[in-house]
mmCIF file of the N, C-alpha and C atoms, coordinates in Angstrom:
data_MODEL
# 
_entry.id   MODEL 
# 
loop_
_atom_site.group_PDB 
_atom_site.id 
_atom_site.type_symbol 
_atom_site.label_atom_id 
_atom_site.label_alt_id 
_atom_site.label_comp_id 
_atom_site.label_asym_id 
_atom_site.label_entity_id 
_atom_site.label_seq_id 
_atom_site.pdbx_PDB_ins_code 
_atom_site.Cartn_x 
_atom_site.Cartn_y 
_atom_site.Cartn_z 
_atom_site.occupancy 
_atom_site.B_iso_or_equiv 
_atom_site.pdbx_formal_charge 
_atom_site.auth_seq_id 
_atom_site.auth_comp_id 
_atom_site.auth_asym_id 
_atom_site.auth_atom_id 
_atom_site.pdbx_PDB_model_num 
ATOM 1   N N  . UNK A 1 1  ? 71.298 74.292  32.345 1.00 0.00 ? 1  UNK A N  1 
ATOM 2   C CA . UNK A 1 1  ? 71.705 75.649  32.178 1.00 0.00 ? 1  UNK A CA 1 
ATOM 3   C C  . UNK A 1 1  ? 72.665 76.065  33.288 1.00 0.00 ? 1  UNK A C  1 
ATOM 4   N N  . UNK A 1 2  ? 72.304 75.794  34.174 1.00 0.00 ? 2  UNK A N  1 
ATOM 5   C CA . UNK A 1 2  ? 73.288 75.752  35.898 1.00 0.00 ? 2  UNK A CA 1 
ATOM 6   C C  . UNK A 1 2  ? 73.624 77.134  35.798 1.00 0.00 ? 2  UNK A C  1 
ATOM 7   N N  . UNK A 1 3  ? 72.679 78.368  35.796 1.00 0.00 ? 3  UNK A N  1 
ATOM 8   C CA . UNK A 1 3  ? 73.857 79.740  36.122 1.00 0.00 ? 3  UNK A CA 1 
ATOM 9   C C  . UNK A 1 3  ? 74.827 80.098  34.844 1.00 0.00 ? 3  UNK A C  1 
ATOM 10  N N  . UNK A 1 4  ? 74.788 79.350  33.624 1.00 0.00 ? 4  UNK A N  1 
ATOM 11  C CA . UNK A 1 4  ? 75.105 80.314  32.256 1.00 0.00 ? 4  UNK A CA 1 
ATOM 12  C C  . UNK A 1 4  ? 74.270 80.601  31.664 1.00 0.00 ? 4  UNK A C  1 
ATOM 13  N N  . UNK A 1 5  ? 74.155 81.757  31.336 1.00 0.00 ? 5  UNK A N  1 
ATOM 14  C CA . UNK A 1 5  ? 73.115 82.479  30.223 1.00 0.00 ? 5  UNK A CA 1 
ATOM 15  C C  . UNK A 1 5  ? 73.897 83.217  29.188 1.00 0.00 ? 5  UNK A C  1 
ATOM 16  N N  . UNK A 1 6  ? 73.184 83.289  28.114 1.00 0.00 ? 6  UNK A N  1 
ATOM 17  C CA . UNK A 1 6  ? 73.854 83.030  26.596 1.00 0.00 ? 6  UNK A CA 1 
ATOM 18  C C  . UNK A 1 6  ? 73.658 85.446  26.456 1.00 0.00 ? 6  UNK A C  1 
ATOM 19  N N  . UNK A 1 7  ? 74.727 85.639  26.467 1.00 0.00 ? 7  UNK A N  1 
ATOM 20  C CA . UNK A 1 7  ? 74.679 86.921  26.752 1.00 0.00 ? 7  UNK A CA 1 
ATOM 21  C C  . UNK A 1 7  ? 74.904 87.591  25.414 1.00 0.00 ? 7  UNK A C  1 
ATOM 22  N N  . UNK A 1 8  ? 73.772 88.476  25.017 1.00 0.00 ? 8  UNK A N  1 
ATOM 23  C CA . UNK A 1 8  ? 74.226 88.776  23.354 1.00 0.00 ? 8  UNK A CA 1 
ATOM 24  C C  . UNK A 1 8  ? 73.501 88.160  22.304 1.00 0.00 ? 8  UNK A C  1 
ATOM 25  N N  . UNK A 1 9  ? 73.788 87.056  23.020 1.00 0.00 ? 9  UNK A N  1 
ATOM 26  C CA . UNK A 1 9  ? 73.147 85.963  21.744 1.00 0.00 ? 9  UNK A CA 1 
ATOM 27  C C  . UNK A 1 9  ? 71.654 85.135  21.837 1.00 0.00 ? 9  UNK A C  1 
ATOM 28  N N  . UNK A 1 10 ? 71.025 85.579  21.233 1.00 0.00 ? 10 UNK A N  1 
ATOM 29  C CA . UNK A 1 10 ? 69.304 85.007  21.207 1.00 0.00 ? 10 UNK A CA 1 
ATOM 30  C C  . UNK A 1 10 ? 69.472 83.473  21.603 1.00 0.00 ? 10 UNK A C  1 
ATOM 31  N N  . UNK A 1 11 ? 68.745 83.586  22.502 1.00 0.00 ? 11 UNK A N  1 
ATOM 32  C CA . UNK A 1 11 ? 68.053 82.032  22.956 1.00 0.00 ? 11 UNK A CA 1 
ATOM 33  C C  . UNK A 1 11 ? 67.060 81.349  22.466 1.00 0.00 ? 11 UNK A C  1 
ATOM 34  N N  . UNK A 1 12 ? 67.420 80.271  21.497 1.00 0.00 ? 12 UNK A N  1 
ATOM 35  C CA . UNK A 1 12 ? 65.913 79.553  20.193 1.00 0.00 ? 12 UNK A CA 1 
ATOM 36  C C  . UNK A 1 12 ? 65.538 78.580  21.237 1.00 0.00 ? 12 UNK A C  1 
ATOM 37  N N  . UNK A 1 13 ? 66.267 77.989  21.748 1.00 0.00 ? 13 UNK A N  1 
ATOM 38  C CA . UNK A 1 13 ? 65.492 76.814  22.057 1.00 0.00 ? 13 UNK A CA 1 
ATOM 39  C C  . UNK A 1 13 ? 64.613 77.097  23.416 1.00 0.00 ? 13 UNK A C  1 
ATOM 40  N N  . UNK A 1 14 ? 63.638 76.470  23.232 1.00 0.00 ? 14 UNK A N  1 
ATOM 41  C CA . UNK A 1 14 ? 62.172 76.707  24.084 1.00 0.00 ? 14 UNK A CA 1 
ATOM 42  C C  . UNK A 1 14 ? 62.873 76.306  25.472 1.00 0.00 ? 14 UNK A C  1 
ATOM 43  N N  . UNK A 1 15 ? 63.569 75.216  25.779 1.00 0.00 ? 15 UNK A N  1 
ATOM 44  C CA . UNK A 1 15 ? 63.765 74.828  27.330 1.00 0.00 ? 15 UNK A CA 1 
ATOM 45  C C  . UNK A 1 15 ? 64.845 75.679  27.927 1.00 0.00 ? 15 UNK A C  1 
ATOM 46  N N  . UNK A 1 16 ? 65.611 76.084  27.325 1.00 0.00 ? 16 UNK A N  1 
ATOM 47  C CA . UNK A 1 16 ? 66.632 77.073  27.555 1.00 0.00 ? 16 UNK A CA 1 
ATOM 48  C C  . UNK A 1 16 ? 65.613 78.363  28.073 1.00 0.00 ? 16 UNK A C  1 
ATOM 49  N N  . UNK A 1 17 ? 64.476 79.108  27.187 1.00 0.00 ? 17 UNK A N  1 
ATOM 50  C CA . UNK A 1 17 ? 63.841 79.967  27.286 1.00 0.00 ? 17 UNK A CA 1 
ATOM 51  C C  . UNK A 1 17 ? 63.349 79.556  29.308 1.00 0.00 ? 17 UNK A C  1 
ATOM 52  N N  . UNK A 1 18 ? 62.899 78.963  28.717 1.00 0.00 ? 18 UNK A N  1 
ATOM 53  C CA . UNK A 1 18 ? 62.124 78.387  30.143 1.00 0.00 ? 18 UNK A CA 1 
ATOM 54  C C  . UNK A 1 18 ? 62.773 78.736  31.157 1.00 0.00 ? 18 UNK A C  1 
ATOM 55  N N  . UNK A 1 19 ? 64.065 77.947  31.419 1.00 0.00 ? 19 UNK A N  1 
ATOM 56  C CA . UNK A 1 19 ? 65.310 78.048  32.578 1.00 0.00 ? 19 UNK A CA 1 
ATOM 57  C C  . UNK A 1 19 ? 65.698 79.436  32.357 1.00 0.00 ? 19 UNK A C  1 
ATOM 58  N N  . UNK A 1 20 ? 65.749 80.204  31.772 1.00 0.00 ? 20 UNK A N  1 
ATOM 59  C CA . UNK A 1 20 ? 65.875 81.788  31.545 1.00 0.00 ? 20 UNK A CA 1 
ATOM 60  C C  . UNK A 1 20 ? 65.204 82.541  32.808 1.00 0.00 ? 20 UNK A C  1 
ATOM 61  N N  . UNK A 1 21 ? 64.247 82.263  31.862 1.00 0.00 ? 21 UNK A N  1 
ATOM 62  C CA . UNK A 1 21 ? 62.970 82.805  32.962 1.00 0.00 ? 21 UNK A CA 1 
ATOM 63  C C  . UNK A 1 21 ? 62.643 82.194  34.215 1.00 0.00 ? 21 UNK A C  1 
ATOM 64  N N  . UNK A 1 22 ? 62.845 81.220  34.222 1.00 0.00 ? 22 UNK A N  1 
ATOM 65  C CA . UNK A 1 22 ? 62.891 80.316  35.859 1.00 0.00 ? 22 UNK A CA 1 
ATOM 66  C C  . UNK A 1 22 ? 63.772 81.109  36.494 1.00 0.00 ? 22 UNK A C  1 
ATOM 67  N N  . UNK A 1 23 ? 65.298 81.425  36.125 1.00 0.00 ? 23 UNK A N  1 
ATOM 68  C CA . UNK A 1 23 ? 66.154 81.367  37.036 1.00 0.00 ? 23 UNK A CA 1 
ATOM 69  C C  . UNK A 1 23 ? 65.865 83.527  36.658 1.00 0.00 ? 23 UNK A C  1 
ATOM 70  N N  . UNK A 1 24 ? 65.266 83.959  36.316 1.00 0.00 ? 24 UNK A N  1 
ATOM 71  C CA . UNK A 1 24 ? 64.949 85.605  36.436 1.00 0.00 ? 24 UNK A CA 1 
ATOM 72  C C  . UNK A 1 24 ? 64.335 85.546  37.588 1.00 0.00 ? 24 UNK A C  1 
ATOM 73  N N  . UNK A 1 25 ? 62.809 84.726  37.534 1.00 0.00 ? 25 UNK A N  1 
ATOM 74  C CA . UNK A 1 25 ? 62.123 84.811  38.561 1.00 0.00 ? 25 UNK A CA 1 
ATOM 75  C C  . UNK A 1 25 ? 62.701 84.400  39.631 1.00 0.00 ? 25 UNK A C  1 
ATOM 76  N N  . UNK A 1 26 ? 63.518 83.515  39.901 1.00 0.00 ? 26 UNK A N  1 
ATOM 77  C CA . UNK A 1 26 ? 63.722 83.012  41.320 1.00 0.00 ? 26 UNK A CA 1 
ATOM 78  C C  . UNK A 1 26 ? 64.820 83.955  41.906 1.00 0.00 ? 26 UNK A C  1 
ATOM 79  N N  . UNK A 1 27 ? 65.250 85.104  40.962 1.00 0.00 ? 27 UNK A N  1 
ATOM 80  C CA . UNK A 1 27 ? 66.210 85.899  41.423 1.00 0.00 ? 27 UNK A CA 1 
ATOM 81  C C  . UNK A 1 27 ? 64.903 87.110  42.015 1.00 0.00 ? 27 UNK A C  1 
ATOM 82  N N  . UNK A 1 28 ? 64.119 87.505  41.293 1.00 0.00 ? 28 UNK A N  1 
ATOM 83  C CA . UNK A 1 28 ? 63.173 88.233  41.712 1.00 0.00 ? 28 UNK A CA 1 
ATOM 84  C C  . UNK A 1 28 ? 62.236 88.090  42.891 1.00 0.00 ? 28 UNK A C  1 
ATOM 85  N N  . UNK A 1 29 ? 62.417 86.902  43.093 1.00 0.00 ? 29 UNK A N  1 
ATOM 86  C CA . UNK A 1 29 ? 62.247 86.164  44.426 1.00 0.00 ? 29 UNK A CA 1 
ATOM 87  C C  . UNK A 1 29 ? 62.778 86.204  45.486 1.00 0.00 ? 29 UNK A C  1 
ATOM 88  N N  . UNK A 1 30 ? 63.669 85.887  45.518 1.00 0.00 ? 30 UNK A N  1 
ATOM 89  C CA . UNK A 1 30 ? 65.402 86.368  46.529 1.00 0.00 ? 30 UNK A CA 1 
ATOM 90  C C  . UNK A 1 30 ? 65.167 87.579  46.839 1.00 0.00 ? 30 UNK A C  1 
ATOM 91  N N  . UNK A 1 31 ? 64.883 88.796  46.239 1.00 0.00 ? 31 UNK A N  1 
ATOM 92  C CA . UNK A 1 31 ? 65.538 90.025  46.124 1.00 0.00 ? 31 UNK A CA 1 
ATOM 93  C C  . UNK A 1 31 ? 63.946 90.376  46.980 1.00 0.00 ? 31 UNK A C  1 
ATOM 94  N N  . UNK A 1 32 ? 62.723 89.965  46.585 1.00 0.00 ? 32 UNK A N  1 
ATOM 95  C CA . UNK A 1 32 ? 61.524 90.220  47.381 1.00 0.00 ? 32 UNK A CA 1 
ATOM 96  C C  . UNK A 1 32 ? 61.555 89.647  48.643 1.00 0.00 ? 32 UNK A C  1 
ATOM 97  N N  . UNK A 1 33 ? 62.187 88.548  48.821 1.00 0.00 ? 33 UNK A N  1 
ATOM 98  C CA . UNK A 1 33 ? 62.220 87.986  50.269 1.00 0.00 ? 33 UNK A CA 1 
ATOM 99  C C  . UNK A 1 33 ? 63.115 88.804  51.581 1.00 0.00 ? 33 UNK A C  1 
ATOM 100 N N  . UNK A 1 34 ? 64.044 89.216  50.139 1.00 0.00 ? 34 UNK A N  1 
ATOM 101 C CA . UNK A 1 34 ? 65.264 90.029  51.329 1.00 0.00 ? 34 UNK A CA 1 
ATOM 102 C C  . UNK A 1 34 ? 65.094 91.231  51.193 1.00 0.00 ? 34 UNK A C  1 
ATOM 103 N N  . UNK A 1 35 ? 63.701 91.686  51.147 1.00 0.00 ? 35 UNK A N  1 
ATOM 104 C CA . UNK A 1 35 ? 63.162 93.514  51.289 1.00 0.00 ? 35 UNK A CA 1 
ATOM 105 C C  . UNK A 1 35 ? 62.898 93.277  52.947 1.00 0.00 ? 35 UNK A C  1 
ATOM 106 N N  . UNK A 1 36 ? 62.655 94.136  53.176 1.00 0.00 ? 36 UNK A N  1 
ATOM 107 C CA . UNK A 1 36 ? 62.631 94.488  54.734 1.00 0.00 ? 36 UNK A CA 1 
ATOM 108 C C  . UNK A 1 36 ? 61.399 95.672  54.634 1.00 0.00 ? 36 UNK A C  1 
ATOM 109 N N  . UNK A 1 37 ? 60.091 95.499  54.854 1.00 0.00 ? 37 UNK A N  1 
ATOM 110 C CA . UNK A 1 37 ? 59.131 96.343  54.468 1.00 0.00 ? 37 UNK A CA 1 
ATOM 111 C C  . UNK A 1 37 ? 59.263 97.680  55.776 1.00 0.00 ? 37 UNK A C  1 
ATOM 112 N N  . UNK A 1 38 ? 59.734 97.727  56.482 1.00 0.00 ? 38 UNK A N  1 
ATOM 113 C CA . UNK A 1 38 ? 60.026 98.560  56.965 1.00 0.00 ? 38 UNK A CA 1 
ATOM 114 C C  . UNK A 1 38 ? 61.129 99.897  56.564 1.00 0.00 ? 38 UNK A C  1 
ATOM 115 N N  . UNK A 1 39 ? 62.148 99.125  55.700 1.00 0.00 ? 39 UNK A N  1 
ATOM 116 C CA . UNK A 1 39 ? 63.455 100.028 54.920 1.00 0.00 ? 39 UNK A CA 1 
ATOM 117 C C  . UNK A 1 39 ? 63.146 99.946  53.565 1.00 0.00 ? 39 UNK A C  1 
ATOM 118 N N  . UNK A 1 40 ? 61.811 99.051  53.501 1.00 0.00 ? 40 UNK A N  1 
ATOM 119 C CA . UNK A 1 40 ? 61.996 99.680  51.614 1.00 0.00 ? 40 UNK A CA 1 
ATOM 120 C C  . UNK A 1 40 ? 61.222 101.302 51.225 1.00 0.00 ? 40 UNK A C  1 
ATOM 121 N N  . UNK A 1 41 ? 62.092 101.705 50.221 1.00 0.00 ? 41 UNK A N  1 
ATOM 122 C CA . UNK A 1 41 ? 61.582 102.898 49.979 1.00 0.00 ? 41 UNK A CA 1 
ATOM 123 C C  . UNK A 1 41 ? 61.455 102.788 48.205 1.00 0.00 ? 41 UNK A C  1 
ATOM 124 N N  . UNK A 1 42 ? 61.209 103.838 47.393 1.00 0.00 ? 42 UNK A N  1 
ATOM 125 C CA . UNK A 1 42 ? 60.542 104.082 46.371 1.00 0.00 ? 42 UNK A CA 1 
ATOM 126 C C  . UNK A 1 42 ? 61.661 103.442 45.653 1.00 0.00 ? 42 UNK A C  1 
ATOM 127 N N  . UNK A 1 43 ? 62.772 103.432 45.994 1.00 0.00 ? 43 UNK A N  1 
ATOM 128 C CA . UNK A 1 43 ? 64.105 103.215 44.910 1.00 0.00 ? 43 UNK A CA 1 
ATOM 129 C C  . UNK A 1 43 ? 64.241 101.863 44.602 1.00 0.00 ? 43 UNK A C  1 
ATOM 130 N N  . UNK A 1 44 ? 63.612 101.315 45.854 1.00 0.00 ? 44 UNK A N  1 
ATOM 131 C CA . UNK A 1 44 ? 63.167 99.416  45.785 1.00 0.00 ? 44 UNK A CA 1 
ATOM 132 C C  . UNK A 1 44 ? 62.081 99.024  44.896 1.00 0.00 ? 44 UNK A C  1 
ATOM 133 N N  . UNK A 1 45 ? 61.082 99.905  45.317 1.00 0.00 ? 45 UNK A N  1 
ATOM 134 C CA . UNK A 1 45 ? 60.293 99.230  44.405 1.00 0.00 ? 45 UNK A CA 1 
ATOM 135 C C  . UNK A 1 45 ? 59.940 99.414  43.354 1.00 0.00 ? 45 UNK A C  1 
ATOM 136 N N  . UNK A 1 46 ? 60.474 100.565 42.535 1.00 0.00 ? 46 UNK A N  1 
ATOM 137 C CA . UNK A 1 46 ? 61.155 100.754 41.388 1.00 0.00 ? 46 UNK A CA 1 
ATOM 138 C C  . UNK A 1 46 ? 62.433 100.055 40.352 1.00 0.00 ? 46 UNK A C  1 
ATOM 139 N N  . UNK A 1 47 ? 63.035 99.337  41.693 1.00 0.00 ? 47 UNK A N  1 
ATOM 140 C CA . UNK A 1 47 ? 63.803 98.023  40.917 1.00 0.00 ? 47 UNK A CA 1 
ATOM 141 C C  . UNK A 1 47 ? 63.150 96.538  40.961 1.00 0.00 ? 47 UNK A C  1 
ATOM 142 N N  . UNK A 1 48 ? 61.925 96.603  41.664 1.00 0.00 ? 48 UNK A N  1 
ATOM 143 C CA . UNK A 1 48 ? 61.512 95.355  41.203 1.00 0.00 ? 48 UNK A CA 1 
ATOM 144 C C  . UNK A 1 48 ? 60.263 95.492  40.465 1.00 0.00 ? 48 UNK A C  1 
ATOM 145 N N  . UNK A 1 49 ? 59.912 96.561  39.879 1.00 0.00 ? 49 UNK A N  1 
ATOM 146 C CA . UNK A 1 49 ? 59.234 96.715  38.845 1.00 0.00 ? 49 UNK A CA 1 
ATOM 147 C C  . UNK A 1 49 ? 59.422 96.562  37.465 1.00 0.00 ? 49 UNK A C  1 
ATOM 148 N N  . UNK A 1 50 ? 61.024 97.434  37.501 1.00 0.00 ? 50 UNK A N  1 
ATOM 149 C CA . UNK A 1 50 ? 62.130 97.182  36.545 1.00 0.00 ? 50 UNK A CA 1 
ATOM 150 C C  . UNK A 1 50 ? 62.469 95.098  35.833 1.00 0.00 ? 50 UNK A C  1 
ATOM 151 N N  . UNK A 1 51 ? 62.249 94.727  37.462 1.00 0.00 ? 51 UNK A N  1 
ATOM 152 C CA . UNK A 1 51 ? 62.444 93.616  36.915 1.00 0.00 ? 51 UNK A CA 1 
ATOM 153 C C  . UNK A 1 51 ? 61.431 92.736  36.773 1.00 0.00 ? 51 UNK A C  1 
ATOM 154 N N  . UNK A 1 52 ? 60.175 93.421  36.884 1.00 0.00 ? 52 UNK A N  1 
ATOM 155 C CA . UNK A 1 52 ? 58.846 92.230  35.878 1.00 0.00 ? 52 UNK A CA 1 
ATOM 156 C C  . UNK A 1 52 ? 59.231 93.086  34.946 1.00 0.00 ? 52 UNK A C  1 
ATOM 157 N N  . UNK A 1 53 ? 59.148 94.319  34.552 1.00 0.00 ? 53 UNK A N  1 
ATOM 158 C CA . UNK A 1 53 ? 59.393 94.706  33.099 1.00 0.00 ? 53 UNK A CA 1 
ATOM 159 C C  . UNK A 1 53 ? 60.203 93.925  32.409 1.00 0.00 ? 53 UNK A C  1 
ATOM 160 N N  . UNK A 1 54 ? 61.321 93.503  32.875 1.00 0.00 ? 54 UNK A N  1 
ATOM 161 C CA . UNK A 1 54 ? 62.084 93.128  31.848 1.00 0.00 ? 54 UNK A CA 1 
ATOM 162 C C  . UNK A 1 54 ? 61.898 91.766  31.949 1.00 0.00 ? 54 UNK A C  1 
ATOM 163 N N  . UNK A 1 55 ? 61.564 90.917  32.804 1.00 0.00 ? 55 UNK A N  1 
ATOM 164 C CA . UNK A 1 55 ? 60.663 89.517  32.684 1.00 0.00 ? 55 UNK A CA 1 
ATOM 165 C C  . UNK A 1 55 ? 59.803 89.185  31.302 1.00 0.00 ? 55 UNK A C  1 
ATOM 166 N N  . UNK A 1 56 ? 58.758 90.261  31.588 1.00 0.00 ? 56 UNK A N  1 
ATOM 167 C CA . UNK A 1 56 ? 57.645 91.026  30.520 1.00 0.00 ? 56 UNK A CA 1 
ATOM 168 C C  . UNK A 1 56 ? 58.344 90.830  29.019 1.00 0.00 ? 56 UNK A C  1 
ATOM 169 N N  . UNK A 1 57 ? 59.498 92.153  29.106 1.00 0.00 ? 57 UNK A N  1 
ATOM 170 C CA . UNK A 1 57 ? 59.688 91.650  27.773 1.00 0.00 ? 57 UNK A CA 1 
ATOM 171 C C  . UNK A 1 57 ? 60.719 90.635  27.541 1.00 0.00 ? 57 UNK A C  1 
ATOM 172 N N  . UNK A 1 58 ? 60.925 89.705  28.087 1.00 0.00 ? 58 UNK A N  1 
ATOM 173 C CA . UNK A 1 58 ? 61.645 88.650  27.604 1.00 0.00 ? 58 UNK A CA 1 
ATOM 174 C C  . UNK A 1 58 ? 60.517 87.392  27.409 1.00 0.00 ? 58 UNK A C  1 
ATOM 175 N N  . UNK A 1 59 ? 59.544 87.419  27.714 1.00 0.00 ? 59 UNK A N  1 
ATOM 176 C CA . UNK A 1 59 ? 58.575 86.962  27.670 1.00 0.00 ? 59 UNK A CA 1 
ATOM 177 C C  . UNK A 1 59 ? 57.974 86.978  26.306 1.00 0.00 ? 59 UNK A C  1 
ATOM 178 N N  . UNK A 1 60 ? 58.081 88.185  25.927 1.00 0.00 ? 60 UNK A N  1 
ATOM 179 C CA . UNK A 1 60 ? 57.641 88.787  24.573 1.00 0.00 ? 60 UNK A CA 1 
ATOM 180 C C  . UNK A 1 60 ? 57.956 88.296  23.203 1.00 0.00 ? 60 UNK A C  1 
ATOM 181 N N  . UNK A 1 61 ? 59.632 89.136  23.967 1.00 0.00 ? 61 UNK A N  1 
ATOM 182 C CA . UNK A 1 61 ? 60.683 88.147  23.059 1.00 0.00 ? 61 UNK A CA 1 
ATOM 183 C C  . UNK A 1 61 ? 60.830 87.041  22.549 1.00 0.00 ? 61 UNK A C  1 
ATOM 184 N N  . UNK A 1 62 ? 60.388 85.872  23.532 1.00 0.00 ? 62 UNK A N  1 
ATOM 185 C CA . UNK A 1 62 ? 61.147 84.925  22.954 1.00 0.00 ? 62 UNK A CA 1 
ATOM 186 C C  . UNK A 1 62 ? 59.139 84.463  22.422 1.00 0.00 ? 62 UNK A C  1 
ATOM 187 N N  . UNK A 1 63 ? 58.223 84.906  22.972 1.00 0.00 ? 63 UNK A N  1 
ATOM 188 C CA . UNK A 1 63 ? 57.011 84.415  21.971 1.00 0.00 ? 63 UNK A CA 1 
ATOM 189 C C  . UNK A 1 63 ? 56.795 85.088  20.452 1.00 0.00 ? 63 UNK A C  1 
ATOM 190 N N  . UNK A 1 64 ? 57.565 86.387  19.988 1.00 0.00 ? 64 UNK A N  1 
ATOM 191 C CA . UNK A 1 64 ? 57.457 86.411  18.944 1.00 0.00 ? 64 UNK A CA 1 
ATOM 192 C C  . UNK A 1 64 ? 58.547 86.010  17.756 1.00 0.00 ? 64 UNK A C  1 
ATOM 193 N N  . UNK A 1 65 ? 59.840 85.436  18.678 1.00 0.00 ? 65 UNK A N  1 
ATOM 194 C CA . UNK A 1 65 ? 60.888 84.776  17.675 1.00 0.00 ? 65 UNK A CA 1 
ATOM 195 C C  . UNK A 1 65 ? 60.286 83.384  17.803 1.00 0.00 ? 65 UNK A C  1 
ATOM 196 N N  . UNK A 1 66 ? 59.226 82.582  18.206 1.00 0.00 ? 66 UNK A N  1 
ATOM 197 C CA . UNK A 1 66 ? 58.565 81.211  18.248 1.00 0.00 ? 66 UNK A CA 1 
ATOM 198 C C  . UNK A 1 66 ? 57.723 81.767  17.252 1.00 0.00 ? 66 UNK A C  1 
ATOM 199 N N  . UNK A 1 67 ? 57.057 82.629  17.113 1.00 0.00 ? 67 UNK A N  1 
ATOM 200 C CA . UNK A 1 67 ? 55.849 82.788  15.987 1.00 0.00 ? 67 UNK A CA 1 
ATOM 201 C C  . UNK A 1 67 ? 56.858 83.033  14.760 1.00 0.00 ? 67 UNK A C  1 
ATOM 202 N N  . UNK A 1 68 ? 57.617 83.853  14.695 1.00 0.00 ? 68 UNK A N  1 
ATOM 203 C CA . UNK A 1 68 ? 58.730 84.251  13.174 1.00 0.00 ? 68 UNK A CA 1 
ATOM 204 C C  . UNK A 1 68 ? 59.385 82.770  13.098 1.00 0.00 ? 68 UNK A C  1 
ATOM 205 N N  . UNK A 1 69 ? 59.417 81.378  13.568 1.00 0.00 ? 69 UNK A N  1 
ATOM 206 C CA . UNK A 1 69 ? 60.050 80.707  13.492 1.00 0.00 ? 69 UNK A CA 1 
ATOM 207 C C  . UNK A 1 69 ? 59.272 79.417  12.827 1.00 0.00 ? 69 UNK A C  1 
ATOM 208 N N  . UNK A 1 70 ? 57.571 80.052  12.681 1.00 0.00 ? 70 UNK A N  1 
ATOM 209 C CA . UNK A 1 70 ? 57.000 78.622  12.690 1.00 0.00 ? 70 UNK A CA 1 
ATOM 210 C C  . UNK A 1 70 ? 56.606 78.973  10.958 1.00 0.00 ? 70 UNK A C  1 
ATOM 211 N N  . UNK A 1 71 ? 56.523 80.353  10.779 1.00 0.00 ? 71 UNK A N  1 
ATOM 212 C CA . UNK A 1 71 ? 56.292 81.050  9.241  1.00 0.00 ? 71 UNK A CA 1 
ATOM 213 C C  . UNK A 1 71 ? 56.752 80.450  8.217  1.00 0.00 ? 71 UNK A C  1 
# 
């Protein structure tokens, strides 16, 4: 996948899904490492809430286009 993601366009295949979400989390990672708990304030951690939410539902996503796919 190396850093392209398919923008627009639904992601079927399961290992693609995977590296999706690998490379969400490890950005969500980055972004938690480089908080500074002393300067974070509400506006921070409101964007990394934002981003399990949207982890969450991509998570969702791609388990109920695997269930509509096996029908």
């Amino acid at each position: 996948m190396k850093g392209v993601f398919y923008l627009g366009s639904p992601i079927q295949n399961k290992n693609t899904q995977v590296d999706f979400l690998k490379h969400r989390l490890n950005m969500f990672i980055d972004v938690l490492d480089a908080i500074e708990p002393e300067d974070t304030d509400l506006e921070d951690i409101d964007r990394l809430i934002a981003m399990l939410d949207e982890m969450e539902s991509k998570c969702r996503e791609f388990n109920n286009r695997e269930g509509s796919e096996s029908v």
